[in-house]
C-alpha positions as a Markdown table, in Angstrom:
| # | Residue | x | y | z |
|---|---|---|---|---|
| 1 | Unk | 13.0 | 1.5 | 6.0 |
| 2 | Unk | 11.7 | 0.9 | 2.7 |
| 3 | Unk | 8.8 | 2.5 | 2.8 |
| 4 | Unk | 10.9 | 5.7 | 4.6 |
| 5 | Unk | 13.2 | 5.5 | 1.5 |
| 6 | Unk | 10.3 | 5.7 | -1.2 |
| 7 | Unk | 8.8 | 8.8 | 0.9 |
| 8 | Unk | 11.9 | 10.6 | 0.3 |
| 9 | Unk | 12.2 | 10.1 | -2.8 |
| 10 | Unk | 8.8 | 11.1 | -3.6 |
| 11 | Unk | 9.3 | 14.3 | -2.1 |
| 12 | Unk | 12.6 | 14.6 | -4.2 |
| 13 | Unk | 10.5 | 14.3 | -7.5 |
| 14 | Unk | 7.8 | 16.5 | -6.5 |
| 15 | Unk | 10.6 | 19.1 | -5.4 |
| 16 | Unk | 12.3 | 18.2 | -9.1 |
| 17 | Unk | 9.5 | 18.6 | -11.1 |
| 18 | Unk | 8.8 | 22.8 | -9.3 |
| 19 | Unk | 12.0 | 23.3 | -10.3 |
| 20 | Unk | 11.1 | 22.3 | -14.2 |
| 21 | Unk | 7.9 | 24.1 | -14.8 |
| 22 | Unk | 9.7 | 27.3 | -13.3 |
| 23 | Unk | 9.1 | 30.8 | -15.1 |
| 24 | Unk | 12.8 | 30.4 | -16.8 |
| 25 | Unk | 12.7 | 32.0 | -20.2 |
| 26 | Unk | 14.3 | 29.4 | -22.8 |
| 27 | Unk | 18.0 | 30.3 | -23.7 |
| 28 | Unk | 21.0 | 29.9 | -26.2 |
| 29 | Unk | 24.3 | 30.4 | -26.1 |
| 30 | Unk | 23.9 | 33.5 | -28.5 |
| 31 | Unk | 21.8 | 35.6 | -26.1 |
| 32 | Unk | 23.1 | 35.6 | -23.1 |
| 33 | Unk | 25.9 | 37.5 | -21.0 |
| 34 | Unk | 28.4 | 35.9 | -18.4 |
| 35 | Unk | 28.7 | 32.9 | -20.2 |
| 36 | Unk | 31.7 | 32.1 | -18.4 |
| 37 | Unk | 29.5 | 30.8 | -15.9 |
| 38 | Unk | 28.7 | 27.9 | -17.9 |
| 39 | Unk | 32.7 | 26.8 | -17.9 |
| 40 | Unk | 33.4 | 23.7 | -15.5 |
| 41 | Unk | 34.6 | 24.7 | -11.6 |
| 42 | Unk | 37.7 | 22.6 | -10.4 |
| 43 | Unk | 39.8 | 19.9 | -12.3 |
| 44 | Unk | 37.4 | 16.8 | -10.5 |
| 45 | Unk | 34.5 | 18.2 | -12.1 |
| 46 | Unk | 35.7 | 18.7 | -15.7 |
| 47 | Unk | 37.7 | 15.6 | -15.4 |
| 48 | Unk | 33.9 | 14.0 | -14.9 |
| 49 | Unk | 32.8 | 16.3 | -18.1 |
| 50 | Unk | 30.5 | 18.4 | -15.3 |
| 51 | Unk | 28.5 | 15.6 | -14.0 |
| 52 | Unk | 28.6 | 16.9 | -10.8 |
| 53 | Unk | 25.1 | 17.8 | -9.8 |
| 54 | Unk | 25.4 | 14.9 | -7.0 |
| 55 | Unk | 28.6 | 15.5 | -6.1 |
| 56 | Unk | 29.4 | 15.3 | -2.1 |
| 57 | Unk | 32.0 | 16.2 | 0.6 |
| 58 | Unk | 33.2 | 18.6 | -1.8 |
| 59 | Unk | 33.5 | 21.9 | -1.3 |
| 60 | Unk | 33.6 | 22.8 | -5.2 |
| 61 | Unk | 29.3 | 21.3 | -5.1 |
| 62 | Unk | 28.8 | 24.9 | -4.3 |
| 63 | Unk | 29.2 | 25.6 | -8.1 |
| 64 | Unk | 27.1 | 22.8 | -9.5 |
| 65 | Unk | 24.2 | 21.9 | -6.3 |
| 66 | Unk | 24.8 | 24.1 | -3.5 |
| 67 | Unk | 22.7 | 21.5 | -1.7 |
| 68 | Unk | 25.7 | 19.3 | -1.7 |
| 69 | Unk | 27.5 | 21.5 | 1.4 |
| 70 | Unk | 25.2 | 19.6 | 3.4 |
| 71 | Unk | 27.4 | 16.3 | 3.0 |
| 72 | Unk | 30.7 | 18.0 | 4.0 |
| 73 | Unk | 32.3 | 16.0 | 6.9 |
| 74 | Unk | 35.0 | 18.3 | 7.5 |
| 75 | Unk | 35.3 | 22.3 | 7.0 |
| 76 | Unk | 36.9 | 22.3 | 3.1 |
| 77 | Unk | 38.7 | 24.5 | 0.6 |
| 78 | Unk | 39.7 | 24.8 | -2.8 |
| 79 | Unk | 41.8 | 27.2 | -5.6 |
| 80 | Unk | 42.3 | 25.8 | -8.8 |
| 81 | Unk | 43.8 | 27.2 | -12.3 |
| 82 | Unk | 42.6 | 26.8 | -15.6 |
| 83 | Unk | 44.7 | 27.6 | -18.4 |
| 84 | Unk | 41.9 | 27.9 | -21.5 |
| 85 | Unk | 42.7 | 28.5 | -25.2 |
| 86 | Unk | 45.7 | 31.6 | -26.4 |
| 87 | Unk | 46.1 | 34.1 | -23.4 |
| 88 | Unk | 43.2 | 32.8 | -21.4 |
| 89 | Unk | 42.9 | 31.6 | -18.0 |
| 90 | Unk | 41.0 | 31.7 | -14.9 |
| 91 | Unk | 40.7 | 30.7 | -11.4 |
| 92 | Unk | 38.6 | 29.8 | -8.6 |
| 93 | Unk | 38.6 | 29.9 | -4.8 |
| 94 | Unk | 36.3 | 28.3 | -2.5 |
| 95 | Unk | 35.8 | 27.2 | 1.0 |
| 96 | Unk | 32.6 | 25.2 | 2.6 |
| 97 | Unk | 31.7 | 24.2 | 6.2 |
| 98 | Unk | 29.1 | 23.1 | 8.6 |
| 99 | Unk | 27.4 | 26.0 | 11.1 |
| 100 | Unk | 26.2 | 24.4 | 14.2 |
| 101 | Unk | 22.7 | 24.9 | 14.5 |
| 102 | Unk | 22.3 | 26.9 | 11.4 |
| 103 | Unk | 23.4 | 24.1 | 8.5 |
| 104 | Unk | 26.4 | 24.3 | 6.0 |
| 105 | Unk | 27.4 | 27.8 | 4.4 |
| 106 | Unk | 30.3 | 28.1 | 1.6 |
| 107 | Unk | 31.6 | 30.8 | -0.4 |
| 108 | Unk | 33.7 | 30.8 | -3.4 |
| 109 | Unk | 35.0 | 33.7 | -6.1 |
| 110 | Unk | 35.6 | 32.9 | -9.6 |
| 111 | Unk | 37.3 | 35.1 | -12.6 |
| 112 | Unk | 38.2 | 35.3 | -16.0 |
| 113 | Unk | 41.3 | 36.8 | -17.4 |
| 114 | Unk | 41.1 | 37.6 | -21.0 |
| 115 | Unk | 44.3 | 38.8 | -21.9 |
| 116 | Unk | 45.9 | 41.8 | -23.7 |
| 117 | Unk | 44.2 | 43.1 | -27.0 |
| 118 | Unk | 45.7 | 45.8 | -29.3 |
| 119 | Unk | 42.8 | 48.8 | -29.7 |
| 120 | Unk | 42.7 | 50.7 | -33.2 |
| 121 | Unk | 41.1 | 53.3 | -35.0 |
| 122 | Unk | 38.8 | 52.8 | -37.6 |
| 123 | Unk | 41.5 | 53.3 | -39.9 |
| 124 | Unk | 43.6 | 50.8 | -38.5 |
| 125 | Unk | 46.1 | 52.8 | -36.6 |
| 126 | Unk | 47.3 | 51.6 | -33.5 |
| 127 | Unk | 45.7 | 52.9 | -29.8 |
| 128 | Unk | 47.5 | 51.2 | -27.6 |
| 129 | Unk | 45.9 | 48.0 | -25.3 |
| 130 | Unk | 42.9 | 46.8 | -23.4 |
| 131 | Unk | 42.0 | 43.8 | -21.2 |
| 132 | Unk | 39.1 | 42.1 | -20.6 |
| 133 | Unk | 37.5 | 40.0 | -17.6 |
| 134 | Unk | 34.8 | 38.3 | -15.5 |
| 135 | Unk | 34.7 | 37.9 | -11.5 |
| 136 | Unk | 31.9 | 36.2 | -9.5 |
| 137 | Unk | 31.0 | 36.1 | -5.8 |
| 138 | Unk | 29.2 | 33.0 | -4.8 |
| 139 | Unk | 27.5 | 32.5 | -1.0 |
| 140 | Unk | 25.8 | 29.6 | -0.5 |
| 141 | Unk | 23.4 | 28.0 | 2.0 |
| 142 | Unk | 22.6 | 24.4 | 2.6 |
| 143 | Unk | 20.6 | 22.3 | 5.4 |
| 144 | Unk | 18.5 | 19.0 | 5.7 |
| 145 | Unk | 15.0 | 18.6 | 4.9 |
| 146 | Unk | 15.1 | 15.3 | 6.7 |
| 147 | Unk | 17.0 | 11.9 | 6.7 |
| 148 | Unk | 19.3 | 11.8 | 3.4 |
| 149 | Unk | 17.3 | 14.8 | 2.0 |
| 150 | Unk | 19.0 | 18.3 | 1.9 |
| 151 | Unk | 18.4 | 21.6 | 0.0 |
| 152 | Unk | 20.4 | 24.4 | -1.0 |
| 153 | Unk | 20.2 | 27.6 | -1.7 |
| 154 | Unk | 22.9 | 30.9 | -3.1 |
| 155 | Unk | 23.2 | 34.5 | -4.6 |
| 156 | Unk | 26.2 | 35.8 | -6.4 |
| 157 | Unk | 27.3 | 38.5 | -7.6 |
| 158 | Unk | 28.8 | 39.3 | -11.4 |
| 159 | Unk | 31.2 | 41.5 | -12.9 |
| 160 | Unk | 32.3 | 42.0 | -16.4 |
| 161 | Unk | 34.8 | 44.4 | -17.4 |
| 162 | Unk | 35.7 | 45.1 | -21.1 |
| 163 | Unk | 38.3 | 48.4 | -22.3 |
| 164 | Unk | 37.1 | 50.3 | -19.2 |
| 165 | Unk | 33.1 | 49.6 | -20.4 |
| 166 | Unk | 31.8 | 47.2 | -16.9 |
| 167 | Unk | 28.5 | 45.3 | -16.7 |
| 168 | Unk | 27.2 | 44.0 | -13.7 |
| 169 | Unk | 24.5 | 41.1 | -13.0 |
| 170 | Unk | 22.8 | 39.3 | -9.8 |
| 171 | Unk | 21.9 | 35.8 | -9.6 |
| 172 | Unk | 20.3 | 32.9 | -7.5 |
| 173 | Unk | 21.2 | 29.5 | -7.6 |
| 174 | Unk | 18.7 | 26.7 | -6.1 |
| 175 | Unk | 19.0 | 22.3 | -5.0 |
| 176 | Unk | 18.1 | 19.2 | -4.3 |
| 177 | Unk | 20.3 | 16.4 | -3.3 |
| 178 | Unk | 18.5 | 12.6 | -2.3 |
| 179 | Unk | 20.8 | 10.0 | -1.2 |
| 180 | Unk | 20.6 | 6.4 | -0.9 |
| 181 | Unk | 23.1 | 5.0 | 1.3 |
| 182 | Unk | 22.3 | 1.9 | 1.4 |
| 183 | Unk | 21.9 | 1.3 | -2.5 |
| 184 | Unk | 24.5 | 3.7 | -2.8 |
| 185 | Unk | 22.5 | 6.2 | -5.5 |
| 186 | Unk | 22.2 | 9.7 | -5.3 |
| 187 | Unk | 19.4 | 11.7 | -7.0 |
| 188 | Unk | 19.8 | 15.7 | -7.4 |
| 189 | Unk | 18.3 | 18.9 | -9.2 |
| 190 | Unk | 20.1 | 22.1 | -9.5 |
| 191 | Unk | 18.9 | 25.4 | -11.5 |
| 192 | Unk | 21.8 | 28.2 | -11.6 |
| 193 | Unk | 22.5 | 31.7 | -12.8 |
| 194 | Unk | 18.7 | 32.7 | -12.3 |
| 195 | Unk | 19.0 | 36.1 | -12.6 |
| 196 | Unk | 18.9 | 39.7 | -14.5 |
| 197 | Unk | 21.5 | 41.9 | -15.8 |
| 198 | Unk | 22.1 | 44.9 | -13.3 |
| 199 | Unk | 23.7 | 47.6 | -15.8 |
| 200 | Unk | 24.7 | 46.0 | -19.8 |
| 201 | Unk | 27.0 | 47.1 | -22.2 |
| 202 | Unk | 25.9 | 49.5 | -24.5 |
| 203 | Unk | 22.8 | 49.9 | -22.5 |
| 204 | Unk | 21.5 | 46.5 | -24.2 |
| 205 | Unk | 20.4 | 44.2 | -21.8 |
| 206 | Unk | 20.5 | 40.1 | -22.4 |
| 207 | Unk | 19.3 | 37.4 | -20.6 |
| 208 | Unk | 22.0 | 35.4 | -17.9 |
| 209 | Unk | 22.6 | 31.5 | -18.6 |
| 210 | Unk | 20.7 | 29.6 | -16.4 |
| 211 | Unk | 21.2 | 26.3 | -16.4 |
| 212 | Unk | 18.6 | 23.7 | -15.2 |
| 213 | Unk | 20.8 | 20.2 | -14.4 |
| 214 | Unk | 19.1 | 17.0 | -13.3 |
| 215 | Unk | 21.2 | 14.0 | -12.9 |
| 216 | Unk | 21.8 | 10.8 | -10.5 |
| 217 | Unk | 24.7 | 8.9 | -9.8 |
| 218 | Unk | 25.5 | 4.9 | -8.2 |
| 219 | Unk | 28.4 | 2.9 | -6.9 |
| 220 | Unk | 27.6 | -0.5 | -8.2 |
| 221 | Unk | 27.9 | -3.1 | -5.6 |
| 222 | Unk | 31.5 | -4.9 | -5.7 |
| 223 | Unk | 33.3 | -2.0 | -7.9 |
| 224 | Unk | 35.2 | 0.8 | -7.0 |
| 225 | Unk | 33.7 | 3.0 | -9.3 |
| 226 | Unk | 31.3 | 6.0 | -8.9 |
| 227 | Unk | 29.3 | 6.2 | -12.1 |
| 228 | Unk | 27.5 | 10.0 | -12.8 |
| 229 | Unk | 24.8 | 10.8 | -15.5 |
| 230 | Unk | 23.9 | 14.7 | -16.0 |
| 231 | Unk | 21.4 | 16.3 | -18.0 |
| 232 | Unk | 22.5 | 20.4 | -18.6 |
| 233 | Unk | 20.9 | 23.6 | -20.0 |
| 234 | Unk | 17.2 | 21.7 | -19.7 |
| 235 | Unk | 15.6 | 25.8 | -19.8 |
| 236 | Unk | 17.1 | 26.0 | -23.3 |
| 237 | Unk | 15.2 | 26.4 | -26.3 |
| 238 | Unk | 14.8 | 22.8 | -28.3 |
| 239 | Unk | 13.1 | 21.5 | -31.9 |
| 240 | Unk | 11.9 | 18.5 | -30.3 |
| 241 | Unk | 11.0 | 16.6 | -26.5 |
| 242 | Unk | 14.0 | 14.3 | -27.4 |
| 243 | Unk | 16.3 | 17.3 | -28.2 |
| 244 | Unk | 15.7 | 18.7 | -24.9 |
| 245 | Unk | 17.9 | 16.2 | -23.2 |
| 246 | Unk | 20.9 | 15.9 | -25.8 |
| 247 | Unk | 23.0 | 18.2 | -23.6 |
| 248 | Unk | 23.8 | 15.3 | -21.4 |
| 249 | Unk | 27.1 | 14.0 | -19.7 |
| 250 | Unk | 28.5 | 11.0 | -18.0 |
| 251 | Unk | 31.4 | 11.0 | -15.5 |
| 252 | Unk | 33.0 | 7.8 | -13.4 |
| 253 | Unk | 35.7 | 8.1 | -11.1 |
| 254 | Unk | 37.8 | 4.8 | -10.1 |
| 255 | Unk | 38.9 | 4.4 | -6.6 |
| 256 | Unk | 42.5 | 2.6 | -7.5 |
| 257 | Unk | 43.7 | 3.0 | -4.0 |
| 258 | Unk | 43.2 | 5.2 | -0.7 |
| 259 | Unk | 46.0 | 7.9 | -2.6 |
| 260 | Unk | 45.1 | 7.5 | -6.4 |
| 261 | Unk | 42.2 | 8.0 | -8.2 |
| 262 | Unk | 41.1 | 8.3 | -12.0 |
| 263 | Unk | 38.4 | 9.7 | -13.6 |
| 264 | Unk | 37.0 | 10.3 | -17.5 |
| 265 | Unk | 33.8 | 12.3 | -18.7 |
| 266 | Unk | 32.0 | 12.9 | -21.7 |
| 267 | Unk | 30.2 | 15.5 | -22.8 |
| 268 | Unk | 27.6 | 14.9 | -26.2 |
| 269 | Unk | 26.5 | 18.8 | -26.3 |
| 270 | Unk | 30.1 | 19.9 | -26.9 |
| 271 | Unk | 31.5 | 16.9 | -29.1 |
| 272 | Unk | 27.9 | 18.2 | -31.0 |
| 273 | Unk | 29.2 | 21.7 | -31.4 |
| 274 | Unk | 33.2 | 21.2 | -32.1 |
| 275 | Unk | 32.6 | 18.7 | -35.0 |
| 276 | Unk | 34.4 | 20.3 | -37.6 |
| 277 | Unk | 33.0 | 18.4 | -40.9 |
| 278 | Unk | 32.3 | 14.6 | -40.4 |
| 279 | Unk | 35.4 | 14.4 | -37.4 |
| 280 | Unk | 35.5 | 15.2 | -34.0 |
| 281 | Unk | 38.2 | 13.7 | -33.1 |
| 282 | Unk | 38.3 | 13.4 | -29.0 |
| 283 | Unk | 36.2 | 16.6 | -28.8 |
| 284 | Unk | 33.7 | 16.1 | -25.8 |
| 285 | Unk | 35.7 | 13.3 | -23.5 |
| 286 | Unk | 37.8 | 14.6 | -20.4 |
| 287 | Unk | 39.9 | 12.4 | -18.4 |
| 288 | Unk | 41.9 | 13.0 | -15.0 |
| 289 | Unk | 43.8 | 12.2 | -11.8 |
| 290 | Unk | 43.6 | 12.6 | -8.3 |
| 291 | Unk | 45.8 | 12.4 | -5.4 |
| 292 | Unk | 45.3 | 12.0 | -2.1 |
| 293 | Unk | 47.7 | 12.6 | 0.7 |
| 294 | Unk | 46.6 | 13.4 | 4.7 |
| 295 | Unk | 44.2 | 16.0 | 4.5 |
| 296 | Unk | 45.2 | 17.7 | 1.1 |
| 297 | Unk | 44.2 | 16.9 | -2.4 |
| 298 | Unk | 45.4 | 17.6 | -5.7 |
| 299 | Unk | 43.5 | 17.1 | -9.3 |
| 300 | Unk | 43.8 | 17.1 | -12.6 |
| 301 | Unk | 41.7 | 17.7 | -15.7 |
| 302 | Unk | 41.9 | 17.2 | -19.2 |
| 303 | Unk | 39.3 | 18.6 | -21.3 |
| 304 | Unk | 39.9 | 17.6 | -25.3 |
| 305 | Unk | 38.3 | 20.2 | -27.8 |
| 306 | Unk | 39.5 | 18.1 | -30.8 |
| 307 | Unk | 41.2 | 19.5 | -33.4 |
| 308 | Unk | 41.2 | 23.0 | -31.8 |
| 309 | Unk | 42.9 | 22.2 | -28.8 |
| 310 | Unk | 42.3 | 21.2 | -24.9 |
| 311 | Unk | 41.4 | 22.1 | -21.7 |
| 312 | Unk | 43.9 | 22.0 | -18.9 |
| 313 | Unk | 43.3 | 22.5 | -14.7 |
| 314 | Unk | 44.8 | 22.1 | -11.9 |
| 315 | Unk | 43.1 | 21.8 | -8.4 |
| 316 | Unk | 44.2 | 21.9 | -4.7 |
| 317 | Unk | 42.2 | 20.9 | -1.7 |
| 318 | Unk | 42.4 | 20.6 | 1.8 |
| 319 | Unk | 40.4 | 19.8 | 5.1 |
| 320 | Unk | 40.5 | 22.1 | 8.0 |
């Protein structure tokens, strides 16, 4: 069994270290389009800060490691609400399930409302109103490899919309999820938003936001506790080795009875980037609830931005 184990996990490595050396051109923030792909998927996961790259039974993996809709023990669906900063909000839908003989499919639609801006002419004067937004169409595709070993596999779609102006992009999202049952551990490697820009704004074309995301998680023997560590954006451009992984997070999620659960995150790249000065305040930690009753679900998030404000969502999930 051992020996078994240590196979597997080889073949996870070799399969996470393709996945590094892939042709993905190094990124920031400032030169890339869609970026509202990079914002946390369902109030569990930001609750956890996004350390959900070995996430399972959960339908909303299909946003972080699409190989994850290979541990589904029940057809599953979410639709959550996030109510951002001003007049922003968004929302998400998604639904997972097994196909005999085939493996696990899911789907899920995001968007992006932006609100209601006032247009003007150069002089100032008053045009009347525009809105803004962002959609995506997820499809995803999972199976086994062999024992405890899956992959994953998706394509969506994109759409940006701006005063009437659209843009459209295509991606591909690709995983690898290891468990451990026995030691309880899970080992995974995702790489998302792969992809090009399909017609740009202004006929300039930028680069999407992929995201390269290697992490592992445990349940330590005797606690009811699942403990997550994530490294993000590992394509993006960095001075150093070391700097590479400073876009890390850690999530936990205690198991206070079969209808309660509780959860905190912490994210170092964004308490980085909202330090105003020498204070952050509680910029970068995220904390939440979960409640379980029969078959349905229902979660809550709390992302802290500091001084500027917080992050709130709301989840509902059910088996089928």
């Amino acid at each position: 069994m051992l020996q078994r184990r240590w196979k597997d996990c080889g073949l996870a490595v070799v399969a996470a270290s393709l996945l590094l050396v892939c042709p993905a051109q190094g990124q920031t923030p400032s030169s890339t389009v869609y970026n509202f792909l990079r914002s946390d998927v369902g109030a569990r996961a930001a609750a956890m800060a996004g350390s959900f790259v070995t996430a399972t039974n959960d339908p909303d993996g299909l946003f972080y490691n699409v190989a994850s809709l290979s541990t589904l023990d029940a057809p599953r669906g979410t639709a959550g609400f996030f109510k951002h900063l001003l007049d922003i909000n968004s929302g998400y839908l998604s639904y997972s399930q097994k196909a005999e003989g085939i493996g696990s499919v899911g789907a899920g639609v995001l968007y992006t409302n932006y609100g209601s801006f006032t247009e003007t002419d150069e002089a100032g004067n008053e045009l009347g109103t525009f809105s803004a937004g962002d959609l995506a169409v997820l499809l995803g595709y999972s199976n086994q490899i062999e024992e405890n070993l899956y992959y994953g596999a998706g394509i969506k779609v994109i759409y940006s919309t701006i005063a009437g102006e659209a843009s459209t992009g295509a991606a591909v999202d690709g995983g690898i999820l290891y468990l451990i049952p026995d030691d309880r551990i899970a080992l995974g490697v995702s790489i998302r938003n792969l992809g090009v820009q399909i017609s740009s704004y202004a006929g300039r074309r930028e680069n999407l936001p992929v995201d390269l995301t290697i992490g592992g998680s445990v349940v330590p023997r005797g606690l009811p506790l699942l403990l997550c560590l994530n490294f993000h954006r590992l394509t993006d451009d960095a001075s150093s080795f070391g700097a590479r992984f400073a876009a890390f997070t850690v999530g936990g999620e205690f198991t206070i009875s079969k209808a309660v659960l509780l959860r905190f995150g912490y994210d170092n790249n964004s308490r980085k980037d909202l330090k105003i000065g020498e204070s952050a305040g509680l910029a970068g930690f995220s904390a939440g609830l979960g409640i379980l009753y029969q078959q349905f679900k229902l979660d809550y998030g709390l992302s802290s931005l500091g001084s500027i404000g917080a992050l709130h969502r709301i989840s509902i999930g059910s088996a089928f």
